[in-house]
VEXNU-324459 format. One record per residue (C-alpha): z, x, y; residue number from 1. Coordinates in nm, 3 decimals. Last residue first. Layout:
      zz      xx      yy resi
       Z       X       Y  NUM
...
***
This chain:
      zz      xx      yy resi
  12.985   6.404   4.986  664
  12.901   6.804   5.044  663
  12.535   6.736   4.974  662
  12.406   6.692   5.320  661
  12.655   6.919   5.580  660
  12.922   6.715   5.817  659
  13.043   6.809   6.107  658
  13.244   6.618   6.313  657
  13.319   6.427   6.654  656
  13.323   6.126   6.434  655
  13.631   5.959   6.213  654
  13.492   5.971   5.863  653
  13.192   5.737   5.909  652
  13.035   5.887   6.160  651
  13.077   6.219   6.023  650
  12.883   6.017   5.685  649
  12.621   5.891   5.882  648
  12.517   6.233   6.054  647
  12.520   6.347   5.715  646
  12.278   6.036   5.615  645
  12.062   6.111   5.927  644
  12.001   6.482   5.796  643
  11.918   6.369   5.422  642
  11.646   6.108   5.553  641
  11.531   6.400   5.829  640
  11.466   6.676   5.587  639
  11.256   6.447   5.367  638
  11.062   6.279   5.672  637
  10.966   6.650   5.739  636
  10.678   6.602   5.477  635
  10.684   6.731   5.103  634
  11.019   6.814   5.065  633
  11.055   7.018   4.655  632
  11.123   7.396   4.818  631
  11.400   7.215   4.996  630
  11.487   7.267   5.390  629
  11.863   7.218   5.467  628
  12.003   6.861   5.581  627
  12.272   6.868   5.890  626
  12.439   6.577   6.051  625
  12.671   6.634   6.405  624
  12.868   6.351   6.553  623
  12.913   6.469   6.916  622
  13.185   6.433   7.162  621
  13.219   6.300   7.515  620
  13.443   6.407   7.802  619
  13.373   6.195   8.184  618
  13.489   6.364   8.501  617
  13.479   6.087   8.752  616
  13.290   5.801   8.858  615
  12.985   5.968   9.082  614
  13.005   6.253   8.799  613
  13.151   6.590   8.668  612
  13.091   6.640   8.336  611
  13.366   6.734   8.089  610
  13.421   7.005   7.851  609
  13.603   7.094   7.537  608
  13.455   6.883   7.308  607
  13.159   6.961   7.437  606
  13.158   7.351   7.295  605
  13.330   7.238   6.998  604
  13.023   7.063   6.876  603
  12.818   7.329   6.985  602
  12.992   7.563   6.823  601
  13.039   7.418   6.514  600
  12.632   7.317   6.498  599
  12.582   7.625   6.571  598
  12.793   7.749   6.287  597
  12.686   7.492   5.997  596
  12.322   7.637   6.071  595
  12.434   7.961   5.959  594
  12.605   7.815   5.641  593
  12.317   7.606   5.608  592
  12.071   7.874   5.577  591
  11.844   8.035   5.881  590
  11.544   8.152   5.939  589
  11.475   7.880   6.195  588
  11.724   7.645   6.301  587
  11.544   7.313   6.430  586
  11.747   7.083   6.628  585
  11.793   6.689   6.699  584
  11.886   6.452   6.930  583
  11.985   6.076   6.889  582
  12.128   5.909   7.227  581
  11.830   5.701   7.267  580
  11.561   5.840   7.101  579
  11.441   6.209   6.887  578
  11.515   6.419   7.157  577
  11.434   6.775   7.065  576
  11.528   7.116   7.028  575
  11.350   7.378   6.890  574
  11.449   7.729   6.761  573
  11.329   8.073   6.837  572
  11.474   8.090   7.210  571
  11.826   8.082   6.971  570
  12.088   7.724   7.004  569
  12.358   7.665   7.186  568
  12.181   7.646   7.562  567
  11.930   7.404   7.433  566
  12.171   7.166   7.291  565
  12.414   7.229   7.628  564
  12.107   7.102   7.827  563
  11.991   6.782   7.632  562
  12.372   6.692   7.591  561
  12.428   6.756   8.027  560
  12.091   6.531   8.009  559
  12.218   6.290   7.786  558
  12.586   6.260   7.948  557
  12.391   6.228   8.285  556
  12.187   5.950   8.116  555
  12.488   5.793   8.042  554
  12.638   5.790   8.434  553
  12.318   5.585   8.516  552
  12.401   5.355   8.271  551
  12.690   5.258   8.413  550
  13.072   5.415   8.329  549
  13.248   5.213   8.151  548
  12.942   4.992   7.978  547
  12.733   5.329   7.945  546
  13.010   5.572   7.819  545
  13.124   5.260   7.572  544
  12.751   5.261   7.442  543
  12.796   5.619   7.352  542
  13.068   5.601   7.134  541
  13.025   5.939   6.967  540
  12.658   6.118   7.092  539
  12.437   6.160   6.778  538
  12.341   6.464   6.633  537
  12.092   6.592   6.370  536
  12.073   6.906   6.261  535
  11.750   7.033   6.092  534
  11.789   7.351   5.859  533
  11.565   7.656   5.833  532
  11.468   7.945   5.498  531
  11.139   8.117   5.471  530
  10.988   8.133   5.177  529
  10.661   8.258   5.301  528
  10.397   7.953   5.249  527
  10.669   7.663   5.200  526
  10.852   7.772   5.499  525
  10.511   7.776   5.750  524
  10.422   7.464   5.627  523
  10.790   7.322   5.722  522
  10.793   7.538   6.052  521
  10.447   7.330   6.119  520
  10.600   7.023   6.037  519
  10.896   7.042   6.240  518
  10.744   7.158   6.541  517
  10.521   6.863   6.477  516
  10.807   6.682   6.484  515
  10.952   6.811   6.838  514
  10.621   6.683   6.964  513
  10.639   6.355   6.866  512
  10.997   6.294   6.920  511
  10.974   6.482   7.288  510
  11.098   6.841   7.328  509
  11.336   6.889   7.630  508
  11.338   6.803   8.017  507
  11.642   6.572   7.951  506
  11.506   6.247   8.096  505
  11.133   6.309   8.081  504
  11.137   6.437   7.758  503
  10.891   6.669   7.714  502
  10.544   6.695   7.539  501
  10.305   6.432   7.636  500
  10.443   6.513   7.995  499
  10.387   6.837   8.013  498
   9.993   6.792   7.829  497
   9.941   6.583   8.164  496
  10.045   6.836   8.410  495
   9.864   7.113   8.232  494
   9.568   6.864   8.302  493
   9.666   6.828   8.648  492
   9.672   7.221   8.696  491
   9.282   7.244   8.562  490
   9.202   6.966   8.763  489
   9.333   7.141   9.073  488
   9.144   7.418   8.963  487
   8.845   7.263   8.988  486
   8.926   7.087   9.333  485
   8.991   7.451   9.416  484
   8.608   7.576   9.281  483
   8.486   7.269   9.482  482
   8.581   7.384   9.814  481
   8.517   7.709   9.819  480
   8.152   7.680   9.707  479
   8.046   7.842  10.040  478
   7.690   7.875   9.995  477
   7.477   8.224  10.048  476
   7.122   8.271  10.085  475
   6.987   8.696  10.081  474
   6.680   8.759  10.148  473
   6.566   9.070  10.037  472
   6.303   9.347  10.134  471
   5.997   9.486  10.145  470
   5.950   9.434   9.729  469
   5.553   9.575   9.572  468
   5.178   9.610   9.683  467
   5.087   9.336   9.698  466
   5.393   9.138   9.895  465
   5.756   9.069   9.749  464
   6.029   8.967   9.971  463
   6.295   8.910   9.694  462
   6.499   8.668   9.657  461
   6.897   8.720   9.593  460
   7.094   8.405   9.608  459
   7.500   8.343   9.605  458
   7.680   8.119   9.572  457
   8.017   8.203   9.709  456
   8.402   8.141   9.645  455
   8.658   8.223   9.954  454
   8.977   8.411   9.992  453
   9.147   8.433  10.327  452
   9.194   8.763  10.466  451
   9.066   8.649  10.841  450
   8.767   8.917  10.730  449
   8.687   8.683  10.431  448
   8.762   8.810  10.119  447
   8.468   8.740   9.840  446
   8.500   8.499   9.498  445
   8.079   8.499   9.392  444
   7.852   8.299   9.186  443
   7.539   8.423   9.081  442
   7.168   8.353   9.128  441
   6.936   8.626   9.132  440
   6.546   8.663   9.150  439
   6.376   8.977   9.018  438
   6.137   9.141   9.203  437
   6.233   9.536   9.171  436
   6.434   9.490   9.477  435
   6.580   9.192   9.353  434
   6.710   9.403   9.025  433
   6.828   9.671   9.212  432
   7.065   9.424   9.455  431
   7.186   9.284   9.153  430
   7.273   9.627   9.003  429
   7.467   9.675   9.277  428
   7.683   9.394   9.322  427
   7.993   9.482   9.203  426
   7.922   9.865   9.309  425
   7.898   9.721   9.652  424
   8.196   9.505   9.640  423
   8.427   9.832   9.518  422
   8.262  10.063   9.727  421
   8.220   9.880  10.031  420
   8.058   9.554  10.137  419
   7.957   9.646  10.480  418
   7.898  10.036  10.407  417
   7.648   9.962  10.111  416
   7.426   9.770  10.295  415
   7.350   9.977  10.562  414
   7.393   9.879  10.877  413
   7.055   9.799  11.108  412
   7.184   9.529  11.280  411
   7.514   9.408  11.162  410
   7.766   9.596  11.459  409
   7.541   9.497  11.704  408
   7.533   9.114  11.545  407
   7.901   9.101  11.592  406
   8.132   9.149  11.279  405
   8.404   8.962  11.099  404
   8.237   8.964  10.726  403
   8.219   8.564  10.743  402
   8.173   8.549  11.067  401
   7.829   8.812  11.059  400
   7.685   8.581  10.831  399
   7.775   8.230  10.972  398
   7.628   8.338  11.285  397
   7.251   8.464  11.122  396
   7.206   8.813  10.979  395
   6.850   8.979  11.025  394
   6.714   9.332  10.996  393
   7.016   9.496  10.745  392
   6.922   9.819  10.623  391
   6.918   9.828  10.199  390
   6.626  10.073  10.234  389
   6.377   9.828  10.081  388
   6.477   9.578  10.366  387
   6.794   9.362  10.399  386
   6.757   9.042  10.529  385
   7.044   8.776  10.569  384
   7.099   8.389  10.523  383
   7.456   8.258  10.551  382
   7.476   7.876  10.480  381
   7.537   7.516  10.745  380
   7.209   7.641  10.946  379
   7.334   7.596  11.281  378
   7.298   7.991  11.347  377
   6.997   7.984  11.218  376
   6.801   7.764  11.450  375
   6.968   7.831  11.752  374
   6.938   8.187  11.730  373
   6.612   8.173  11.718  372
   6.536   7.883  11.992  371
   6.801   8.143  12.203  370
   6.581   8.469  12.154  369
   6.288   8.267  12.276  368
   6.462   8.131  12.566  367
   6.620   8.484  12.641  366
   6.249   8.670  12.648  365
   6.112   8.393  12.870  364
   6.431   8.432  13.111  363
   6.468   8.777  13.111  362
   6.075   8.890  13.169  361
   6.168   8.831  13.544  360
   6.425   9.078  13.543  359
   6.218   9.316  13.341  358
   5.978   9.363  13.615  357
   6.234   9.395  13.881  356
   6.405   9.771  13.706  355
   6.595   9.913  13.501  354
   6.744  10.244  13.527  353
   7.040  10.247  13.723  352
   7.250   9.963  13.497  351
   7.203  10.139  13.217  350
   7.456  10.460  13.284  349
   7.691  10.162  13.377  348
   7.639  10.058  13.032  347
   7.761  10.383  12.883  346
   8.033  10.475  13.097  345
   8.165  10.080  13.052  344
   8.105  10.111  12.606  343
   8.337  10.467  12.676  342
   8.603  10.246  12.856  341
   8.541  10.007  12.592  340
   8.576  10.253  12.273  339
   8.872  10.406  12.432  338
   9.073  10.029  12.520  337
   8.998   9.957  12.114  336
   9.142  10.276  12.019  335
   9.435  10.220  12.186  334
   9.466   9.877  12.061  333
   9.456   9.994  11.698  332
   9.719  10.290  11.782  331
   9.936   9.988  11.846  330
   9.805   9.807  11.623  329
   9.911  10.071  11.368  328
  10.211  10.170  11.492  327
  10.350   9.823  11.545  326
  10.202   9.728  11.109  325
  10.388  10.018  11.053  324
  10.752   9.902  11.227  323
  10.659   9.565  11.095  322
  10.664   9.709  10.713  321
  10.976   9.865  10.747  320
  11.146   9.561  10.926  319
  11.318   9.433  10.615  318
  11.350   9.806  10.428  317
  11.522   9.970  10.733  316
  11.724   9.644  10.795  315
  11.912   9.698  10.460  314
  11.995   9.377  10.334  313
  12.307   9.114  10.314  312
  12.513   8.857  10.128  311
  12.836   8.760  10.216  310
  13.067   8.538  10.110  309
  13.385   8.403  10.229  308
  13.636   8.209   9.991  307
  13.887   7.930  10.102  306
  14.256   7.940  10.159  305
  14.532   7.689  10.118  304
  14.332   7.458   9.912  303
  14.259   7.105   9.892  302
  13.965   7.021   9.684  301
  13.790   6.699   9.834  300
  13.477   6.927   9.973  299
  13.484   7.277   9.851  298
  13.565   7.548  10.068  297
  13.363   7.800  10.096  296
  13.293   8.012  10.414  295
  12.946   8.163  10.500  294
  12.859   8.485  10.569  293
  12.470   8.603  10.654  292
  12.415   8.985  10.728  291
  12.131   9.183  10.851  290
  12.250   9.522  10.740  289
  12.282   9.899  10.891  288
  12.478  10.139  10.676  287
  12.824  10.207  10.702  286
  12.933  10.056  10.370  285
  13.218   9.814  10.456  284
  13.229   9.828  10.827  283
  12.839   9.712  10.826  282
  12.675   9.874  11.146  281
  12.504   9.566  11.274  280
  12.341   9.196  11.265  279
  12.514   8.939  11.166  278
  12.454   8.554  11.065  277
  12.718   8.317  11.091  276
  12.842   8.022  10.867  275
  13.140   7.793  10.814  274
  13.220   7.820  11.156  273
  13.553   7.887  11.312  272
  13.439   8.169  11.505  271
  13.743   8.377  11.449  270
  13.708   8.375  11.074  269
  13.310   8.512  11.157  268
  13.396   8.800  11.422  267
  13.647   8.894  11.124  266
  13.423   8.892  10.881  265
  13.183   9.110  11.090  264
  13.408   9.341  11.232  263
  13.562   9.378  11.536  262
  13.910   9.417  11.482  261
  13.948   9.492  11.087  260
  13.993   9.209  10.858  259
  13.767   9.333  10.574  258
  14.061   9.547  10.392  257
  13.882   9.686  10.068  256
  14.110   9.587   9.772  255
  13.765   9.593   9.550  254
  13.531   9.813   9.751  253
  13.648  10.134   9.668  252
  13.331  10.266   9.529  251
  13.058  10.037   9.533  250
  12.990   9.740   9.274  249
  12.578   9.603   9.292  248
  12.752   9.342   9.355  247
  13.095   9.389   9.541  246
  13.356   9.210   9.424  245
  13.748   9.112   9.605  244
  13.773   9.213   9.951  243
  14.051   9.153  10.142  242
  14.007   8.986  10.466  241
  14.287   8.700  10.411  240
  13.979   8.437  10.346  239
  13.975   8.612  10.028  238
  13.624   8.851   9.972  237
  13.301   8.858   9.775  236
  13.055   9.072   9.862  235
  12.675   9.023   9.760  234
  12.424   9.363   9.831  233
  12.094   9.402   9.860  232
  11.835   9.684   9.912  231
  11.706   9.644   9.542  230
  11.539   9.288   9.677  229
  11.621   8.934   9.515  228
  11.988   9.000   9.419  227
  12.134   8.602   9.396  226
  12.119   8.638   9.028  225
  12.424   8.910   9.094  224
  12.614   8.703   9.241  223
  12.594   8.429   9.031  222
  12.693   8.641   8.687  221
  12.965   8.849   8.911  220
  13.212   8.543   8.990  219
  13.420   8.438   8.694  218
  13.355   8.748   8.542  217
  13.516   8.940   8.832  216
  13.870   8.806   8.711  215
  14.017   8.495   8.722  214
  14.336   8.429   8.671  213
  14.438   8.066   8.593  212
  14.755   7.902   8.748  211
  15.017   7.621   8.599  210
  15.292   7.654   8.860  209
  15.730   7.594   8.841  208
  15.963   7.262   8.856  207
  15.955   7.227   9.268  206
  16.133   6.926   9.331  205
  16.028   6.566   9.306  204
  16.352   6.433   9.115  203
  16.096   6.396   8.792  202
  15.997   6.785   8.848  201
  15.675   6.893   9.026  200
  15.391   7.138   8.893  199
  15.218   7.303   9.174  198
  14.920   7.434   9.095  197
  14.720   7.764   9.052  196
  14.443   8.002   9.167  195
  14.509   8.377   9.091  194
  14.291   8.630   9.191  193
  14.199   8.938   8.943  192
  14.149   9.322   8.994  191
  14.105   9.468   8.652  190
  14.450   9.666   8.456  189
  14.687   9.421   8.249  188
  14.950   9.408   8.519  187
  14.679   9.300   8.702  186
  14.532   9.442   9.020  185
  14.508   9.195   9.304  184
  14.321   8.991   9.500  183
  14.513   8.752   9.791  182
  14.615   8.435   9.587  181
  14.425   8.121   9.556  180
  14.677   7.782   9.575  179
  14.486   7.452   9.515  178
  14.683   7.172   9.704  177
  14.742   6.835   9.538  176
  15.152   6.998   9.441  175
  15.221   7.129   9.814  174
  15.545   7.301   9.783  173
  15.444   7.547  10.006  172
  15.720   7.777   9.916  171
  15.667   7.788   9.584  170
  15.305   7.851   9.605  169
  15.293   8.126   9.815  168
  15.613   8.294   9.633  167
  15.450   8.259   9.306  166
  15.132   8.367   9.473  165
  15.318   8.631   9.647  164
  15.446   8.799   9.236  163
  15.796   8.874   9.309  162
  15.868   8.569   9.064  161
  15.623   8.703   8.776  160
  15.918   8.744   8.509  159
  15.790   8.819   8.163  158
  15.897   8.566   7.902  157
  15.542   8.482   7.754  156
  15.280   8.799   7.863  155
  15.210   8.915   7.572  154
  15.112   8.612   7.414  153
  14.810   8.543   7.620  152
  14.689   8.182   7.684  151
  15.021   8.134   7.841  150
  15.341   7.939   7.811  149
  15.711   7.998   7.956  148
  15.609   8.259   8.231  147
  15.905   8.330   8.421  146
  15.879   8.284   8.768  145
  16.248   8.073   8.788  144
  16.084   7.717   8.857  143
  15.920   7.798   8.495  142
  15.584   7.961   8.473  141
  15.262   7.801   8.283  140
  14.982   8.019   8.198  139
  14.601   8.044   8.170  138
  14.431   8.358   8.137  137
  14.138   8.579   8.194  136
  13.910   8.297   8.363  135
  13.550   8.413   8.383  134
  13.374   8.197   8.185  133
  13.602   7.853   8.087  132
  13.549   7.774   7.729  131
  13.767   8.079   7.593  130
  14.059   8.022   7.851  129
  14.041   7.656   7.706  128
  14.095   7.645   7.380  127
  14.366   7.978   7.447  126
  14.577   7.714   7.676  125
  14.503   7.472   7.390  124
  14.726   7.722   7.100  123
  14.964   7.818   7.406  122
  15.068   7.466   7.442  121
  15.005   7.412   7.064  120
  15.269   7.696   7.031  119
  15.544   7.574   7.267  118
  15.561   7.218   7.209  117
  15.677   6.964   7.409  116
  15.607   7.180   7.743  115
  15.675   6.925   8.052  114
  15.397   6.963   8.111  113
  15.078   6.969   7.902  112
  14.942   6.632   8.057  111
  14.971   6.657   8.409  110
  15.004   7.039   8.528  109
  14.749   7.078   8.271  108
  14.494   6.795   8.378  107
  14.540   6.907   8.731  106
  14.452   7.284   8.618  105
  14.161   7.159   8.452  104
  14.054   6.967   8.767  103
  14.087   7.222   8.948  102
  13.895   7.481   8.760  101
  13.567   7.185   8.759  100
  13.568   7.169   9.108   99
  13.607   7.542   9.193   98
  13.305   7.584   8.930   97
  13.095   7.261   9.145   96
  13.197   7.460   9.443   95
  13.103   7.758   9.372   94
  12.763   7.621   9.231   93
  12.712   7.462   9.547   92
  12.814   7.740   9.778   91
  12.612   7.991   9.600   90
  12.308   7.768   9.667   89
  12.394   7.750   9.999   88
  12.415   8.111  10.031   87
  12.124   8.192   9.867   86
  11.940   7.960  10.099   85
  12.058   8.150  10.441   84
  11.962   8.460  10.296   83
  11.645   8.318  10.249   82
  11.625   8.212  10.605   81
  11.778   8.531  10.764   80
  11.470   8.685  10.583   79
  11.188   8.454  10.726   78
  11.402   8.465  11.041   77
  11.387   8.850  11.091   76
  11.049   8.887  10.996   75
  10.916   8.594  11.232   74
  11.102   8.785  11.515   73
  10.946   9.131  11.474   72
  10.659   8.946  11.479   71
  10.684   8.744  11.778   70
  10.752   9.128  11.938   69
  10.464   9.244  11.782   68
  10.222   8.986  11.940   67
  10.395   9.029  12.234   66
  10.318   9.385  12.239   65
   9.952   9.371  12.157   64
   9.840   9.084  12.372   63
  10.024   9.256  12.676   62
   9.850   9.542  12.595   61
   9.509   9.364  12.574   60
   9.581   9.192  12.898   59
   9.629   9.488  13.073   58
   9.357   9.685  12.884   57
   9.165   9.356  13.046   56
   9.267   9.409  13.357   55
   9.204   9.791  13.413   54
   8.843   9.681  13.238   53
   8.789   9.422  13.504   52
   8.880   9.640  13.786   51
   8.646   9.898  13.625   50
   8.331   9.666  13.645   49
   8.450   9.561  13.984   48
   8.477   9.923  14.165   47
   8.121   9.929  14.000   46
   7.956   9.706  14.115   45
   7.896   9.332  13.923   44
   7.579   9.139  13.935   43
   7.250   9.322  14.068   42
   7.245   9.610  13.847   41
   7.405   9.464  13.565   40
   7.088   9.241  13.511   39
   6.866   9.531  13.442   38
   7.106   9.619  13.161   37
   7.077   9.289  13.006   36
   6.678   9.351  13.038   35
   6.683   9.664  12.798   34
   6.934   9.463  12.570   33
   6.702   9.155  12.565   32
   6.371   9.356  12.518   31
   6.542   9.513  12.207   30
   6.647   9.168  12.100   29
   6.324   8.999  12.147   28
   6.128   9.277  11.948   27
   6.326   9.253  11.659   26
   6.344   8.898  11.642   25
   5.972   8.925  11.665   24
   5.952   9.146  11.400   23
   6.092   8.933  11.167   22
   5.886   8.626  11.231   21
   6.126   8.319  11.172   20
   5.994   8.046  10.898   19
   6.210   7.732  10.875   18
   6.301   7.452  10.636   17
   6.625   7.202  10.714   16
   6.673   7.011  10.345   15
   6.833   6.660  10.370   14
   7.133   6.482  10.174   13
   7.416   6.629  10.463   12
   7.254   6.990  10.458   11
   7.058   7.164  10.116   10
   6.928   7.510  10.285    9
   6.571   7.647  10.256    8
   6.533   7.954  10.390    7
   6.253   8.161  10.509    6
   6.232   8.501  10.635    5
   5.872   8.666  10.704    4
   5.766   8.951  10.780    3
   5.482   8.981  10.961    2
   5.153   9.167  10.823    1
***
């Protein structure tokens, strides 16, 4: 009796339904390979057949090596590229820090100067030292080099006048220029560099400097977020060649003298770029690196000397993979050009033993193979048939694509061996089940030979006669398509619960959902006994920010306030804005007294800084209320009532305060 296969495939609305005789297929393709080799006998001789193959090993070689060679290339700019973007991101924050340093020192060499008073001089220089990261000290020196004010008391009256940046600065005389010294050890141990102003008398002559020293603090945090790969390493150096951090830190690299003929940095100064990319011996550590420097010198800030960074990796590691993936195609393609010089031997062997006869069979046998092939191959599913002894006896086009095989390499393979162990053993009790004439249905995510991931539906019916299962047929959908648009659902509805929850100005809990916060943390408090305060706080004068400045300029002050509030505060807490220029915060596990302490410190944390913006720095304070949590609140409303009437009462008694519920 004939096998049968016979699939039934949904296509554009309609159903195409057809019935192919197994052994026929068989028969055709057997005749078909007999007659093929008939065929060579009268087409191409043999000088030709190896002609051909000399060519296309040629062509297959030259496929081979160009294809690594494009690769070699895609590597290197993929990585030159991210380098590329660390640097500009370094730039920007670097610039935004240099920025906000000079403008500091302006507003010292401005207001603070001439020195009315000694100790709250040194008092603010102290304020400030602590707000800005990375800055070791602020002083003032006199027109002599003697330091006459300074965040650092043990350093008032010393002499600093053989110091070059005093010398730098004195004789450039340029007071809207930014001065950054050479780095240099510190009389008080770490390697530092100095940036400073010029402070100018009332008859216009040099009257002394206002600098800050900055040590690797300022720097290292940034430098070492930029480390995406254990291979890298970030150097920092003064446009002079000297080398000021090294992230991860190597021995002797601080003081290291960059400048030497030849190298990179000093192949990049000469250029006169703002950013190269190297590719070499590194003169600092000896090893081989793909290196990108770039210059920075922030725009509007006048300065005698900019920065140069450099960030780099180990060319071993970036073209370690390549250099396998070479070997292996390489040995790939020689395998390949074997297997067809020994595929030649065999079908020139062939050619000398057919004969007329099947020649003229070729052209019925080949129309009936092509109506077959025809039929299935357009059939928009893959349909298979395995028999009893999991051999494969049929595979249509979109079959043997999807596992990235010919029909040669499908016919007769055993099932097992196609999908491997880990597919096969997936599958394998499936495949039992059909065979003992069960239908299956399942859906199915399988790797396509081009790598690409794809979803399948999958259908298992058995060929079942009288006396028991022949065989399988196996119908498989691509459901690709609709599991992403699933997905994609999935992500919009995250989407949609985002925005229900967050701010969209500051990025931070909503009203509503920064009270539910609070009511849970209030159930949570009455059940355990746990102690938490709300602060309120409301930004001081607000509407004059938006009238002066624009409203756009306000919501930066609410966004830098949104940002700062969540920066203050513990991961544990919540944080919240409540509307307008209102926001609030949850302290968890914690009394007033602790609560009193944020709110200090954030309170003194913006009263000490500005935000840079398209009008100008701009300084804001806060007005800061806070309630504690009472055994007898029955809702957060409770909490809230007591916080808004301490925010009430700093408003009330001069602002930019704090002011705890009950203490009025």
């Amino acid at each position: 009796m004939p096998r049968q296969i016979a699939g039934s495939v949904a296509f554009q609305g309609k159903y195409v339904k057809r019935s192919i005789n197994m052994e026929t297929i068989k028969a055709t393709r057997e005749e078909n390979r007999v007659l093929n080799a008939g065929r060579f006998f009268r087409v191409p001789s043999l000088a030709a057949q190896w002609a051909i193959y000399c060519a296309g090993l040629l062509a297959l070689t030259s496929i081979i090596g160009l294809n690594i060679y494009f690769e070699r290339g895609t590597v290197e700019n993929y990585e030159i590229k991210l380098l590329e973007i660390q640097t500009d991101i370094v730039q920007k924050i670097f610039d935004q820090d240099i920025i906000a340093l000079n403008t500091v020192l302006e507003d010292l060499r401005i207001t603070a100067f001439p020195i009315p008073d000694t100790k709250m001089v040194d008092q603010r220089l102290r304020i400030l030292t602590s707000a800005l990261t990375g800055v070791r000290t602020l002083s003032f020196y006199d027109a002599r080099g003697t330091v006459v004010a300074s965040s650092r008391p043990e350093l008032i009256g010393r002499n600093f006048a053989h110091r070059d940046y005093f010398t730098d600065m004195k004789q450039g005389g340029d007071a809207g220029t930014l001065y950054l010294s050479r780095p240099f050890k510190s009389v008080l141990g770490p390697w530092v560099i100095v940036a400073g102003r010029i402070i100018v008398g009332p008859e216009g002559k040099f009257a002394g400097i206002v600098n800050a020293t900055l040590d690797p603090g300022f720097f290292k945090p940034l430098l070492r977020a930029m480390l995406y790969a254990p291979d890298m390493w970030v150097n920092l150096a003064h446009a002079g060649g000297t080398s000021f951090l090294m992230v991860p830190p190597r021995d002797n690299a601080e003081g290291a003298d960059l400048a030497k003929p030849g190298s990179f940095f000093t192949r990049h100064m000469q250029s006169g770029r703002d950013r190269n990319v190297f590719q070499g011996r590194a003169s600092l550590t000896g090893d081989h690196r793909l290196l990108v420097v770039h210059t920075i010198h922030p725009a509007g800030v006048p300065m005698n000397v900019p920065l140069v960074i450099g960030v780099s990796r180990d060319t071993h590691v970036i073209y370690g993979d390549w250099r396998r993936n070479a070997w292996l195609k390489g040995g790939g393609g020689l395998l390949v050009a074997l297997a067809f010089a020994l595929v030649l031997l065999s079908v020139q062997r062939w050619r000398y033993k057919s004969d007329a006869e099947m020649a003229r069979a070729a052209e019925e046998l080949a129309r009936r193979d092509h109506f077959l092939r025809m039929v299935m191959d357009n059939v928009p599913a893959m349909v298979a048939y395995w028999n009893a002894e999991n051999r494969c006896e049929y595979a249509n086009k979109a079959y043997q694509e999807w596992f990235g095989k010919t029909w040669d390499q499908m016919e007769g393979i055993d099932i097992h061996e196609l999908l491997g162990d880990a597919l096969y053993a997936e599958n394998e009790a499936r495949i039992r089940g059909a065979l003992r004439g069960e239908a299956q249905v399942f859906e199915q995510g399988r790797t396509r030979a081009d790598g690409a991931i794809g979803h399948t539906l999958v259908r298992y019916v058995p060929d079942s006669v009288e006396d028991g299962v022949r065989g399988v047929f196996v119908l498989v959908s691509d459901v690709t398509e609709l599991i992403v648009t699933r997905h994609e659902l999935e992500r919009r509805v995250e989407e949609l619960h985002l925005l229900a929850t967050k701010d969209a100005l500051t990025g931070i809990s909503n009203r509503r959902h920064f009270l539910e916060q609070a009511s849970m943390e209030l159930v949570r408090a009455k059940r355990y006994g746990k102690p938490f305060a709300l602060l309120m706080l409301d930004v001081d004068h607000f509407k004059a920010v938006n009238d002066t400045h624009g409203h756009d300029v306000g919501d930066e002050v609410l966004r830098s306030l949104g940002a700062e509030l969540q920066g203050t505060v513990r991961t544990s807490d919540h944080v919240g804005r409540i509307g307008g220029e209102e926001f609030a915060a949850l302290i968890i596990e914690a009394d007033i007294e602790n609560a009193r302490e944020v709110a200090e410190r954030l309170r003194q944390k913006l009263y000490s800084s500005c935000i840079d913006t398209r009008t100008g720095p701009v300084s804001y304070t806060v007005s800061i209320g806070l309630a504690e949590y009472q055994r007898e609140d029955d809702s957060v409303d409770d909490m809230l009532r007591r916080a808004d009437l301490a925010l009430y009462h700093a408003k009330r008694n001069g602002r930019n305060r704090v002011c705890c519920y009950g203490e009025f």
